[in-house]
N, C-alpha and C positions, 0 to 999 in steps of 0.2 A: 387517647393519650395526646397531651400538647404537644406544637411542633416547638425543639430548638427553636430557640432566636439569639441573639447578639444582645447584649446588654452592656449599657458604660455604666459605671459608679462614679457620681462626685460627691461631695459635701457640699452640702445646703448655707452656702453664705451668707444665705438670709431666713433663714430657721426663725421663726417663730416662736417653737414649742420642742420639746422631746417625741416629738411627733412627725414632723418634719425635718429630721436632720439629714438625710442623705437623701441624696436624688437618681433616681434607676429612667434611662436614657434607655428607649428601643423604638427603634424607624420612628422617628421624628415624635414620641410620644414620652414624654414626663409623669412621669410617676414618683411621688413624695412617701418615704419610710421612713419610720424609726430605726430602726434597726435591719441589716441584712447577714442572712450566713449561706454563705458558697459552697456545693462539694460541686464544683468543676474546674476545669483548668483556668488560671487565669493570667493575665500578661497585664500590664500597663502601656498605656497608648498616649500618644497626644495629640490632638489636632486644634491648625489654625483657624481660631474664629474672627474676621474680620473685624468687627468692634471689640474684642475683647481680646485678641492675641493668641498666645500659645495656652492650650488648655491640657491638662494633666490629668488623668481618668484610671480607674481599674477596668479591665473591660473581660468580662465571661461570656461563654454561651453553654448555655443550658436550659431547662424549662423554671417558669417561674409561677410561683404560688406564694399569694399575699393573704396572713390571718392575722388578725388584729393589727393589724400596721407593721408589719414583719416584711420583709421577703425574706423568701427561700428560693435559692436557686440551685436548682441540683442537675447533673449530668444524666442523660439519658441510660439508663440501664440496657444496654444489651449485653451485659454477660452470658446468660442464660443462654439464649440463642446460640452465642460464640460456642459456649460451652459444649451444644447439642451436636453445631457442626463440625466442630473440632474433633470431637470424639466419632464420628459418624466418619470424617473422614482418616482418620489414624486407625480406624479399623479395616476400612479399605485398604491403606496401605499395608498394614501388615498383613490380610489376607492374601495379597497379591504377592507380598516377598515368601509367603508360606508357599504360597500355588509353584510358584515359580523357583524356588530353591529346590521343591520335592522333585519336579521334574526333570534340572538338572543333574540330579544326583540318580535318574536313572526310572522316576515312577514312571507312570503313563499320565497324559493329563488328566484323564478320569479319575485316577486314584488320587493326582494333587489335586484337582476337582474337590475332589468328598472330604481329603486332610483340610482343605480351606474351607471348606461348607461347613465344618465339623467344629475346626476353632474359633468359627465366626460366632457359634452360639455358645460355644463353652468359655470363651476369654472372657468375655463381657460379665457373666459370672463371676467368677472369678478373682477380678477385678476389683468387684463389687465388693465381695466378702473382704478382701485383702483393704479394701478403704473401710470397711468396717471395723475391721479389726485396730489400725491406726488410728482410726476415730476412738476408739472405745479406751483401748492401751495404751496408747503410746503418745505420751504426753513430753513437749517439747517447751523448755523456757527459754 
């Protein structure tokens, strides 16, 4: 996988062709496109260039891929990831508010032990079926 980098967008004031109309800026290197489409965050910037004064820019970071004189620059996906540990950790914590509820209310920890062991395998399940179900029914416009 490519790393992030930083990239500025200007328009190519000396364009040539439909080939050359925007110009993609990363660590000191120039790159001539036709055409660019963003899915990343983007802000606008400007910096002072000594002969040329105040400079006006779109600036992204994301990874870039150029086909036919295109860029494309898109945001790094780690949804996935986020996803895996999200849920990995929320299941933690509910097992732990189970362990620890049963005991207060008088089990022994062994027995909120095996209640938390127990819905550690059954919830996830569960779960599962219940987003399946939303998936499949339950349709929202």
């Amino acid at each position: 996988m490519s790393k992030e980098k930083t990239y500025q967008i200007r328009y190519n004031t000396k364009s040539s062709s439909d080939k050359d109309t925007w110009r993609l800026i990363c660590e000191n290197e120039e790159i001539l496109v036709s055409n660019i489409f963003i899915k990343s965050k983007v802000i606008t910037t400007k910096d002072f260039i000594e002969e040329l004064g105040w400079k006006y820019h779109v600036t992204c970071i994301g990874v870039l891929k150029i086909e036919n004189g295109v860029a494309y620059i898109n945001e790094v996906d780690n949804s996935t990831k986020r996803h895996i540990l999200k849920t990995i950790s929320y299941r933690i914590l509910g097992t732990s508010v189970t362990v620890i509820g049963a005991y207060c209310f008088g089990l022994s920890i062994e027995m909120s032990s095996l209640l938390g062991m127990s819905e550690l395998l059954i919830k996830p399940l569960i779960y599962f079926l219940h987003e399946r179900f939303w998936f499949r029914f339950i349709k929202i416009k």
